[in-house]
MIKEMI-747465 format. One record per residue (C-alpha): residue in one letter; x, y, z. Coordinates in steps of 0.05 Angstrom, whole numbers, plus 5000, padded with zeros to 4 digits. Example, Ala and Ser with C-alpha at 12.3 -4.5 7.8 and 13.67 -1.06 7.14 Angstrom:
2
DRENDO   aa     xx     yy     zz
DRENDO    A   5246   4910   5156
DRENDO    S   5273   4979   5143
***
This chain:
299
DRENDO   aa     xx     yy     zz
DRENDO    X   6099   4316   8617
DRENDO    X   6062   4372   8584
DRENDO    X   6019   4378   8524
DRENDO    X   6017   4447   8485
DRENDO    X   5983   4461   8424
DRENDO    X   6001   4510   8363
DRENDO    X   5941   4539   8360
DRENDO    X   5941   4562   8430
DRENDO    X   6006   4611   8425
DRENDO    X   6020   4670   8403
DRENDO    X   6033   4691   8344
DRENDO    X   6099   4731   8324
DRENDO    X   6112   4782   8268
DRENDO    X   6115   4751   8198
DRENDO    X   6170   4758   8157
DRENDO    X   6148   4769   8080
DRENDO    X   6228   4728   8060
DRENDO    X   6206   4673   8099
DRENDO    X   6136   4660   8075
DRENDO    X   6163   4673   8005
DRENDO    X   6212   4615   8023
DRENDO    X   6153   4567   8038
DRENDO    X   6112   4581   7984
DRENDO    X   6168   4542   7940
DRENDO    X   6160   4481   7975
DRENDO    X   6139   4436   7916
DRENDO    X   6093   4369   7937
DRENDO    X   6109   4345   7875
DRENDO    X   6183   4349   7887
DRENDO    X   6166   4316   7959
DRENDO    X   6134   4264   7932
DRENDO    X   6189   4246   7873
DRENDO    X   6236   4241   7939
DRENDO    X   6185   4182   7974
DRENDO    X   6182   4152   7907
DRENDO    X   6256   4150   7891
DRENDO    X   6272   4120   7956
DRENDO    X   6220   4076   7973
DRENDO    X   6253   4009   7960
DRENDO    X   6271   3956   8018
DRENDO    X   6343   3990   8032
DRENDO    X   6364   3961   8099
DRENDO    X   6437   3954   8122
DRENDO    X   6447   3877   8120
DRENDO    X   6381   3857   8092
DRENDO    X   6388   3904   8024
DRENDO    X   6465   3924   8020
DRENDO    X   6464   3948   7953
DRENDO    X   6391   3980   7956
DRENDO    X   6424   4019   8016
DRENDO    X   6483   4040   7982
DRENDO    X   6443   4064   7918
DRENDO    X   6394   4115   7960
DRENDO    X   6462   4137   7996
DRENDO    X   6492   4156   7935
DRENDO    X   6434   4186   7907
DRENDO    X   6415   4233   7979
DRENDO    X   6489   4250   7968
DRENDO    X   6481   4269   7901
DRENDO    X   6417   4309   7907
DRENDO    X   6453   4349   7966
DRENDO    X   6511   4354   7918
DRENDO    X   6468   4386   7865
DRENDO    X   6443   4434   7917
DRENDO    X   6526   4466   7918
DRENDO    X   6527   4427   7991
DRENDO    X   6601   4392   8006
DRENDO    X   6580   4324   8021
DRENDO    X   6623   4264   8073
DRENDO    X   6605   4198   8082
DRENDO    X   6615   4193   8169
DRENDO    X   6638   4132   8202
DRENDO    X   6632   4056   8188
DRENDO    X   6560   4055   8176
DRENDO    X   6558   4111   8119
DRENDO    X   6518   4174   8152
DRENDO    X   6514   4224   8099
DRENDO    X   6536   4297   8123
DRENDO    X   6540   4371   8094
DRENDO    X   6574   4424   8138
DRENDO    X   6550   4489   8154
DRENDO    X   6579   4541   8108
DRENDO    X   6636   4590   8129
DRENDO    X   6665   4570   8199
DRENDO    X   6649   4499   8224
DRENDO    X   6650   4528   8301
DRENDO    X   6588   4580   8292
DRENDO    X   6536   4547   8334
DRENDO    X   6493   4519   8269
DRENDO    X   6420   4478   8267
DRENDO    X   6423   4409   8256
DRENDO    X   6362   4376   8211
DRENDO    X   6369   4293   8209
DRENDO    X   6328   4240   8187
DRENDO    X   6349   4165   8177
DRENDO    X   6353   4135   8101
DRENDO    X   6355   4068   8119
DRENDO    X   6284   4017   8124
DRENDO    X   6264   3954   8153
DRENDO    X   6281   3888   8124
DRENDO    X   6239   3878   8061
DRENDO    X   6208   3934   8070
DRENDO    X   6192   4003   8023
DRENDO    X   6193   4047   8080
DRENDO    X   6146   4103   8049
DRENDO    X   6135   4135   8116
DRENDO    X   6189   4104   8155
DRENDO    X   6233   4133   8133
DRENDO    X   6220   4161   8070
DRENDO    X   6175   4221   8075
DRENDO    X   6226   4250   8128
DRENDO    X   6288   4236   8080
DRENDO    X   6245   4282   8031
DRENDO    X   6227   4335   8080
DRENDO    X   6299   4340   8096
DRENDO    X   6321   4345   8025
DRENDO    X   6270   4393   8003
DRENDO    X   6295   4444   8065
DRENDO    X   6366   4433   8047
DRENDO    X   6343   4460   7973
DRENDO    X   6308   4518   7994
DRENDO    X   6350   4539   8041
DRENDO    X   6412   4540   7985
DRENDO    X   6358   4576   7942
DRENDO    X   6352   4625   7976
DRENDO    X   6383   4632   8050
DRENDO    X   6450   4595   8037
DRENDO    X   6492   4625   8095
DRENDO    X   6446   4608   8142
DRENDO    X   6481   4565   8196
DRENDO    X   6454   4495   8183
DRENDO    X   6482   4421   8170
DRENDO    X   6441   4367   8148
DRENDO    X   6449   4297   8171
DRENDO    X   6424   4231   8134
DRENDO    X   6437   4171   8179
DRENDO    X   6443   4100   8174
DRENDO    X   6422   4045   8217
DRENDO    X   6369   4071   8251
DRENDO    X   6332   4011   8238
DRENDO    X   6387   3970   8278
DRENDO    X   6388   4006   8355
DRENDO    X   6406   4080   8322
DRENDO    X   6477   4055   8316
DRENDO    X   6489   4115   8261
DRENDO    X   6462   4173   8301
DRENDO    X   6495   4141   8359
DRENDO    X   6562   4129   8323
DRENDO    X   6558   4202   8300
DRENDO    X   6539   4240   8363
DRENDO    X   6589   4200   8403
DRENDO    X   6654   4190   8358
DRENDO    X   6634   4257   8313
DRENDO    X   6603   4308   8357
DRENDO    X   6650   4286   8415
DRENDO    X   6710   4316   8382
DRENDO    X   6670   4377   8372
DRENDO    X   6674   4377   8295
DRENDO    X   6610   4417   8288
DRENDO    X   6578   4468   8334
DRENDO    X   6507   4445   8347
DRENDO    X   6457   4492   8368
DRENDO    X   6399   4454   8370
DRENDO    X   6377   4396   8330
DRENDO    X   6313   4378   8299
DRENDO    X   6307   4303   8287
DRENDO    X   6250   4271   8233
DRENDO    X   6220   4211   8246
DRENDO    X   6159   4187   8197
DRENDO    X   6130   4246   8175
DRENDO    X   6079   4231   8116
DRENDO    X   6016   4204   8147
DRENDO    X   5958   4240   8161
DRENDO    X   5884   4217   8176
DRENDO    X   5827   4261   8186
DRENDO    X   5781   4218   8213
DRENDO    X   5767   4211   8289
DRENDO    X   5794   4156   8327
DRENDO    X   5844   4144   8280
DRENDO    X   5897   4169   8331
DRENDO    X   5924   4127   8382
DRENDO    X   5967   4135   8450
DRENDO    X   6009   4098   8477
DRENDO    X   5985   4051   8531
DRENDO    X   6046   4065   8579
DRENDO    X   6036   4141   8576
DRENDO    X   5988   4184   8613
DRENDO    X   5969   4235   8560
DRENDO    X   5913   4264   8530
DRENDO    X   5921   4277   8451
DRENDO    X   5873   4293   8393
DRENDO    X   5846   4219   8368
DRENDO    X   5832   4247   8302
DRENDO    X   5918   4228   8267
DRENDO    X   5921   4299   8228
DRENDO    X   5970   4329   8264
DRENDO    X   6043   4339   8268
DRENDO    X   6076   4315   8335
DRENDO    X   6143   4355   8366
DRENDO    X   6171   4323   8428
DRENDO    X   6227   4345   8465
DRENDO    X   6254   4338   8537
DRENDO    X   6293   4379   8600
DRENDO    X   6350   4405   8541
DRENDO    X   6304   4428   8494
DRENDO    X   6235   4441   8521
DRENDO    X   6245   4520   8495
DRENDO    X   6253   4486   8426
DRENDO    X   6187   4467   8425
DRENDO    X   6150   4528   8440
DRENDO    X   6186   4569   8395
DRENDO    X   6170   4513   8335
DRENDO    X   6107   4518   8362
DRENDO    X   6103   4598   8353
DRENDO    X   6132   4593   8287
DRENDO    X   6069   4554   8267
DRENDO    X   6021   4589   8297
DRENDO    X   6052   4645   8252
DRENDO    X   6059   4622   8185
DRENDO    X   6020   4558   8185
DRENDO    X   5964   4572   8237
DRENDO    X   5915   4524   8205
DRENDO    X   5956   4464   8200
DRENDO    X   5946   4429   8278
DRENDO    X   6014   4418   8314
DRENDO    X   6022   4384   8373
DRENDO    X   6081   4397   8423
DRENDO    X   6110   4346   8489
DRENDO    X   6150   4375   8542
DRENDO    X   6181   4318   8582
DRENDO    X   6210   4336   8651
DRENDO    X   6247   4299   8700
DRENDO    X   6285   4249   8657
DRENDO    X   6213   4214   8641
DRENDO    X   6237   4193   8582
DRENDO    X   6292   4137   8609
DRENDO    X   6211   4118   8643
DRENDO    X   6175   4117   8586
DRENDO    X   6224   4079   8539
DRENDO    X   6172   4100   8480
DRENDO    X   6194   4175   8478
DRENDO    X   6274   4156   8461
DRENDO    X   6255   4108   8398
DRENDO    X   6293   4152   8337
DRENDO    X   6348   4185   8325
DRENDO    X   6342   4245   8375
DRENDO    X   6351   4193   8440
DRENDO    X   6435   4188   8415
DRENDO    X   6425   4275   8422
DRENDO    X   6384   4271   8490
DRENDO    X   6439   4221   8526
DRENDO    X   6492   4274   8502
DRENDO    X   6458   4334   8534
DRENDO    X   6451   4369   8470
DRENDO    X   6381   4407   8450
DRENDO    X   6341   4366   8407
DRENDO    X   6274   4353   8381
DRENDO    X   6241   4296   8353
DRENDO    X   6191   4313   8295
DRENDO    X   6137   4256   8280
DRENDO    X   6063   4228   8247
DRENDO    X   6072   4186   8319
DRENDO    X   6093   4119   8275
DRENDO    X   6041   4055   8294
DRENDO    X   6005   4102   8329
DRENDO    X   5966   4132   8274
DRENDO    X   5990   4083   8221
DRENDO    X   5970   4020   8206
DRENDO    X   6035   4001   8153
DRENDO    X   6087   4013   8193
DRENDO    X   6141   3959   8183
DRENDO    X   6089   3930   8134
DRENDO    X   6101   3917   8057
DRENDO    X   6043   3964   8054
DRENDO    X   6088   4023   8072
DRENDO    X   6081   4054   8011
DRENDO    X   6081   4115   7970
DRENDO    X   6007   4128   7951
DRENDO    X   5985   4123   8030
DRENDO    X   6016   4185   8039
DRENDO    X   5988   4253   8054
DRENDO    X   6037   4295   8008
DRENDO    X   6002   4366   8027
DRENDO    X   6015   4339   8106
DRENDO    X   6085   4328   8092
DRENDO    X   6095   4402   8060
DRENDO    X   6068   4427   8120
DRENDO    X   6120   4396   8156
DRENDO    X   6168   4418   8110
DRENDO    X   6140   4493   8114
DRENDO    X   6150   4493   8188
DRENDO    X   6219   4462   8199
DRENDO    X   6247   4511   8149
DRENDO    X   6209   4567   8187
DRENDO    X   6239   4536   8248
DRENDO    X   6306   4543   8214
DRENDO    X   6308   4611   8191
DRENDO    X   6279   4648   8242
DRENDO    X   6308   4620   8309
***
């Protein structure tokens, strides 16, 4: 396993579109998202709770001029790519659903947000670029929506994916040291102060992460990224690295990142009641949102 850093490529040439692009990001939209959705919403626990925030990600896409499906039995929410559903196209996903009783701020609000706020821009202003946007379900229950849709979906090649970018809690942010963590079982050495963003990927998409990594080194270069390269298969070791929604990608061979604020790791509500909308770090999450749109429109 490797560790890079942002800070420590190189930068390339900027392109004045794409930092125009960023510059709309709005926190307060971001934060209308986390607020919206942040009720207990899982599965079995909260049927109906689920069922409302499904209908209203749909709608939101909807309102963006995406054409919206409900895939397989446990209700992932999908847009296709525009024009030909075979041009190799970027897939951005995130989970909707939370944990029993739960508000799920963080987990998984803040990435449902950062997804929906990239799906606007980009029909703002770059709407033929080749990207599909994925909300799943069940996350919370073994990933049986990402695994329902990358197995009985993907398999009969209904979209051509490129590469996917996977969030996973997104929101949090601490800037103090030793508020960062690691976990016990893996032999790393990571910033302890929790104000970074963390970008994992393994043997099928190791590139992935140093070109997200040079895309914000060049239009976010002050906002502290953090990238791991696992080789070898070390991720079927370290059972850890394989806990969202990109692991279903992974076991299929297909190029895929995970994006995340490293969950318990840096903070202390997740799967609490606590997980709420006011502990977030809304300029943290833009940054997020900055970069995966960067990531997006220039690769």
């Amino acid at each position: 396993m490797l560790i890079r850093h942002a800070s420590k490529m190189s930068a390339e040439a900027v392109d004045i579109n794409t930092k125009k692009i960023l510059k709309s990001v709005s926190q307060t939209y971001l934060r209308e998202c986390v607020e919206t959705i942040s009720i207990p919403r899982h599965f079995h626990a909260q049927p109906k709770n689920n069922q409302w925030v499904a209908q209203w990600i749909t709608q939101q896409l909807q309102s963006y001029g995406y054409q919206t499906q409900y895939q397989g039995k446990y209700t992932n929410i999908l847009t296709l790519p525009p024009d030909n559903p075979q041009t190799p196209c970027i897939l951005i996903g995130a989970h909707y659903d939370s944990v029993p009783q739960t508000p799920g701020a963080d987990d998984n609000g803040s990435a449902v947000a950062a997804l929906l706020a990239c799906a606007k821009a980009i029909a703002e202003y770059a709407a033929q670029t080749p990207v599909c946007f994925v909300a799943f379900n069940r996350e919370e229950d073994g990933l049986m929506g990402s695994k329902d849709f990358v197995t009985t979906y993907l398999s009969k090649n209904k979209i051509n994916i490129a590469h996917a970018h996977i969030l996973e809690m997104v929101g949090y942010c601490r800037h103090t040291l030793d508020s960062q963590k690691v976990p016990s079982a893996l032999p790393l050495r990571i910033p302890t102060t929790g104000d970074f963003l963390g970008i994992i990927g393994n043997q099928y998409s190791n590139a992935l992460v140093d070109a997200s990594l040079k895309k914000a080194k060049t239009y976010l270069p002050a906002f502290p990224v953090v990238g791991l390269k696992v080789y070898f298969g070390l991720e079927n070791i370290f059972s850890v690295l394989k806990r969202s929604d990109h692991a279903p990608f992974w076991q299929a061979k297909i190029s895929a990142l995970m994006w995340t604020d490293t969950a318990e790791f840096r903070n202390p509500n997740y799967h609490w009641l606590t997980d709420t909308p006011d502990t977030l770090d809304y300029t943290f999450l833009r940054q997020v949102t900055q970069l995966l749109i960067a990531c997006i429109l220039k690769q």
